[in-house]
N, C-alpha and C positions, 0 to 999 in steps of 0.2 A: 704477799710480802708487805703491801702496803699497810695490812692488817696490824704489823707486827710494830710500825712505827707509833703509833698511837692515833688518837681522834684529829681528822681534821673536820672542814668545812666544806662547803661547798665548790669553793674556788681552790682547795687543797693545801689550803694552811694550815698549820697544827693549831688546834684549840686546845686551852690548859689543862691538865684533867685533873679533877676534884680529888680530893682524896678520903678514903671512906673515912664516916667517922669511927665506927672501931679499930679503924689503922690508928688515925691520929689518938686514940684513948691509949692502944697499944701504945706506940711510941712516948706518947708521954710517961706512962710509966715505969716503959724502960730505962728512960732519960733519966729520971730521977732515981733510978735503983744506981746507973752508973758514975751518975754527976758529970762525966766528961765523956770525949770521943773514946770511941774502943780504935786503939791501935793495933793492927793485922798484918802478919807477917807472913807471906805464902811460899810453901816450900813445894815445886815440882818435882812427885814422886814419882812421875812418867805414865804413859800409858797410851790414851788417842786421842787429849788435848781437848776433850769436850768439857773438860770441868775447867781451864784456863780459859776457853770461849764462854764460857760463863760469865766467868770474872771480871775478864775486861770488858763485858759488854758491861757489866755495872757500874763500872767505875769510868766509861765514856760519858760526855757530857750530856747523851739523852736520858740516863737512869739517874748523873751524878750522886753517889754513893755518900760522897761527904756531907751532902745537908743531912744526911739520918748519922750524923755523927762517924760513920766508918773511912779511916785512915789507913791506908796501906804504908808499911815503914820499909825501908830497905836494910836492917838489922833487926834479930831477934831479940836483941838486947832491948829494945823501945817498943816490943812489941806485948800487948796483954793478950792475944789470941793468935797460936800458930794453925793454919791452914794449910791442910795438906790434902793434895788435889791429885786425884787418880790413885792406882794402888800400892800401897806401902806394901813389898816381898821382901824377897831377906835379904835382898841386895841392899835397901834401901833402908831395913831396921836399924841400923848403925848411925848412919847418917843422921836419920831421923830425930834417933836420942840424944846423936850430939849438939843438933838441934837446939830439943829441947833443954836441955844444958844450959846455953848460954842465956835463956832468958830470964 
């Protein structure tokens, strides 16, 4: 588990971890294709909840999501990317697109 927190030291403190330089090349150039934060609106389409433990492990303050510009909104109205986590059946097809609708 300790594995999974990141690098510490010897005395068990986190040390910062670098970041590759073809991340930071990546991200730069997606920065500039977007000019602004991408705002994300997530829609629970149900199932066994491993793609929302995902989620919010990103957007906890170990991964913090928001310095790489991504915004979770609570309307789809403000949002430029709907995220839909687990599987869309046909219970859920409706829903979805009314969804998509408002955005």
């Amino acid at each position: 588990m300790s594995n999974l927190l990141g690098p510490r030291d010897a005395n068990g403190i986190p040390v910062p971890m670098t970041v590759d330089e073809s991340i930071a090349s990546m991200k730069a150039s997606l920065l500039k294709k977007i000019k602004r934060s991408a705002y994300v609106y997530r829609v629970d389409c149900g199932g066994c909840n491993g793609c929302e433990i995902e989620i919010f492990a990103t957007l906890s303050p170990l991964f913090d999501a928001e310095r790489f510009g991504i915004k979770v909104v609570p309307s789809p109205r403000h949002a430029d990317i709907l995220l839909f986590t687990g599987a869309v059946t046909r219970a859920m097809r409706s829903p979805a697109l009314r969804v998509g609708r408002y955005g």
